[in-house]
N, C-alpha and C positions, 0 to 999 in steps of 0.2 A: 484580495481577501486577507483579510487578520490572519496572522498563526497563533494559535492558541498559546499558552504558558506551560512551559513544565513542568508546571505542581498541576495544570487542569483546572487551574481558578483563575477568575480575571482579578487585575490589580484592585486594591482597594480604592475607592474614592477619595481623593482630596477632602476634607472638609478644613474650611478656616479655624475650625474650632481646636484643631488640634495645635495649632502653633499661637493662639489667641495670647499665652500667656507670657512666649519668649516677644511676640508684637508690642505688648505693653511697655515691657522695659523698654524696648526700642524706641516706643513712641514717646513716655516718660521723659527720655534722655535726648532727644530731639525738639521736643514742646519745650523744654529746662532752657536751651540753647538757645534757643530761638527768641523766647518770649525775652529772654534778658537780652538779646541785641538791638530791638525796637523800646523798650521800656524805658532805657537809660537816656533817652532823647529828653524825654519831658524833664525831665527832676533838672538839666542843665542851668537853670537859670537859680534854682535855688540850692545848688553846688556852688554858682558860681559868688553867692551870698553867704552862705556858710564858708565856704575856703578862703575871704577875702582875695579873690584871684580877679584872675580876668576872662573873656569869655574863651578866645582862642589856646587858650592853657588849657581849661576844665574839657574843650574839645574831645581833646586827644585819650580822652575814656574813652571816647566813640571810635577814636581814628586807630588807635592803638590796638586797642579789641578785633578789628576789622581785620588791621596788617597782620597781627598774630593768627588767627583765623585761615587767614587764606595763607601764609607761609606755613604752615604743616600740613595743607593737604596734598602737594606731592607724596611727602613720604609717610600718608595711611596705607598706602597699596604695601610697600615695602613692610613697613614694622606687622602689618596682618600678616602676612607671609611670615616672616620672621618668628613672631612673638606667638601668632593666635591671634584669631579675632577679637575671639573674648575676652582674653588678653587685655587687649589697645582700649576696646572699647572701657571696659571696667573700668580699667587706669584712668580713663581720659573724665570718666563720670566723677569720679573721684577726686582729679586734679580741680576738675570745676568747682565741682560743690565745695572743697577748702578753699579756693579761689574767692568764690562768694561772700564765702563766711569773712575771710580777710578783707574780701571789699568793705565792706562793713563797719572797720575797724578803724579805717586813715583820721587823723588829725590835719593832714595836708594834702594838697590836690598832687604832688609828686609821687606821693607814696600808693595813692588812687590810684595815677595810672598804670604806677608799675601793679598792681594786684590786677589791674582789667587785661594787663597784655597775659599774665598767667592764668587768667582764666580765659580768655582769645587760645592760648595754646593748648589749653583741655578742650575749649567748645570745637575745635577745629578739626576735631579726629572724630567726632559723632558722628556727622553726618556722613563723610564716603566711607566709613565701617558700617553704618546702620544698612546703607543702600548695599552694600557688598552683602550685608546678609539676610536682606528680604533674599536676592536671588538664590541664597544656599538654603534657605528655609521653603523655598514655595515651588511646586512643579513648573516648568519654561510656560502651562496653558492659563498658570495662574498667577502669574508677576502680576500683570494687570491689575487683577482683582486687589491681591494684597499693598499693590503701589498705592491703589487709591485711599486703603486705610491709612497705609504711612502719609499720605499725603493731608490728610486732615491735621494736624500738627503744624504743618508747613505751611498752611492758608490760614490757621485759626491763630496761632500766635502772634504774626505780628499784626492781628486787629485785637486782639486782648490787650496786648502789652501796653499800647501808649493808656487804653482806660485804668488798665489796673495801677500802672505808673502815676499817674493823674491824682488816683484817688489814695493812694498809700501817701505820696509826699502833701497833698495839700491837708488829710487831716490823720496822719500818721507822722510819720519819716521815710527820709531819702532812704537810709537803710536798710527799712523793710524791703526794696525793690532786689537787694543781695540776700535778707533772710529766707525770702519766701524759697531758696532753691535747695535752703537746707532738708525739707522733708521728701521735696521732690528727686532732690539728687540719693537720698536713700535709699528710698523707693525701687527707682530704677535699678541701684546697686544689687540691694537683695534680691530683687525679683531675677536681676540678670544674673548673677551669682547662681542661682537654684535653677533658671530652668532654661538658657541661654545655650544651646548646644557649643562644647568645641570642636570648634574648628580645624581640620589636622593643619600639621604647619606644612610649609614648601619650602624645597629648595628655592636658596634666591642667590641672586650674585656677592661678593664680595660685597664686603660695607667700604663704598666709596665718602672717604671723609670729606673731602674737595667739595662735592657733587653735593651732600647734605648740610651741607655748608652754604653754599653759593646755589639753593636750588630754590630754599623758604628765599632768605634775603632776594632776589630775583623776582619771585613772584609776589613778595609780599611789596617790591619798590613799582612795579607795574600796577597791582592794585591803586596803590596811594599816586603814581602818574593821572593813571584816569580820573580817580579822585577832585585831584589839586584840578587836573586839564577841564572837567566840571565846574569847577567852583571860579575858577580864571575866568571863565568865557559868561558868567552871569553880569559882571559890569560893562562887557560891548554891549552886550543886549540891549541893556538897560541906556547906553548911550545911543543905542540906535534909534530908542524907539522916544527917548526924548525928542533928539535932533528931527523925528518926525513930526512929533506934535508943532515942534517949533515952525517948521516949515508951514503948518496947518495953517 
């Protein structure tokens, strides 16, 4: 049997409604991430027209973005702890959305990609700060529930982005694909600014330089292995399945 509470009330009920508005920011700043990592696919041919480049050059928007991305998600656990949730995430909204705007900007495809890798290292702290704080926003019976809102963002973006991509550069600009994140990255700022609870900070270990150093670089060279060990293995294929036809 239940033991009753020492005030003689039972707890109050969970409603989503109540954290709807620190979810927004979240989602906002997650949907921003996302939709610019599938987006940038399309406009590569008419980058690689504008930049007079070539195409394995204008690539590395995508590759660069990628490696930066996943080299700072080791140390979002650390700087939350450190810094504040709120903290990291704020920062990291913010590094984006100037990111963007600077994407924007380039006269050359060099300077392009150095803007996509600073914005790879803002996009790359959203997401395991955002999931660190659906569970400090939601009771353990209610992850569930609130997972599957955060998860709408995560399924909707990257089928929006290549349309919305599509349709900005064929009778817009390539550029718009960087502007559009300037209202959204505000968005989520002020919303998360005002109603984003903080987060108390933790004790954490020493700051290991070595280790933060050699921890992104590490994970971000095993990304771009699997990567390249992909992109390697499409010309056997394709050698295999000639030399079959041929035997046909």
């Amino acid at each position: 049997m239940s033991q009753p509470t020492t005030s003689g009330q039972a707890e109050p009920e969970f409603k989503i409604t109540s954290i709807l508005v620190p979810l927004i920011a979240i989602i906002s700043g997650i949907f921003m991430v996302i939709l610019d990592t599938t987006a940038m696919n399309v406009a590569l041919s008419k980058l690689v027209v504008d930049f007079k480049t070539d195409l394995p050059t204008i690539q590395w928007t995508v590759t660069g973005y990628m490696l930066a991305t996943a080299a700072v998600i080791p140390l979002a656990g650390w700087l939350s702890d450190r810094f504040g949730a709120k903290n990291v995430f704020l920062t990291s909204v913010v590094l984006f959305t100037i990111a963007s705007v600077l994407c924007a900007t380039p006269n050359s495809a060099e300077w392009l990609i150095v803007f996509r890798i600073l914005q790879g290292l803002g996009g790359g702290f959203v997401m395991p700060v955002a999931m660190a704080y659906v569970f400090r926003l939601s009771p353990p019976n209610k992850i569930g529930q609130v997972m599957g809102m955060l998860g709408v963002p995560i399924l909707l973006a990257p089928a929006i982005g290549p349309i919305l991509s599509g349709w900005l550069v064929e009778y817009h600009s390539w550029h718009w694909i960087f502007l559009i994140n300037l209202p959204v990255g505000i968005f989520s700022f002020i919303f998360g600014l005002w109603k984003l609870p903080a987060v108390a900070r933790k004790k954490v270990a020493g700051f290991d330089l070595p280790g933060m150093i050699l921890g992104p670089i590490a994970f971000a060279s095993l990304s771009y292995g699997i990567t390249q060990g992909a992109e390697a293995g499409l010309p056997v294929k394709r050698c295999g399945a000639s030399s079959l036809e041929l035997s046909l």
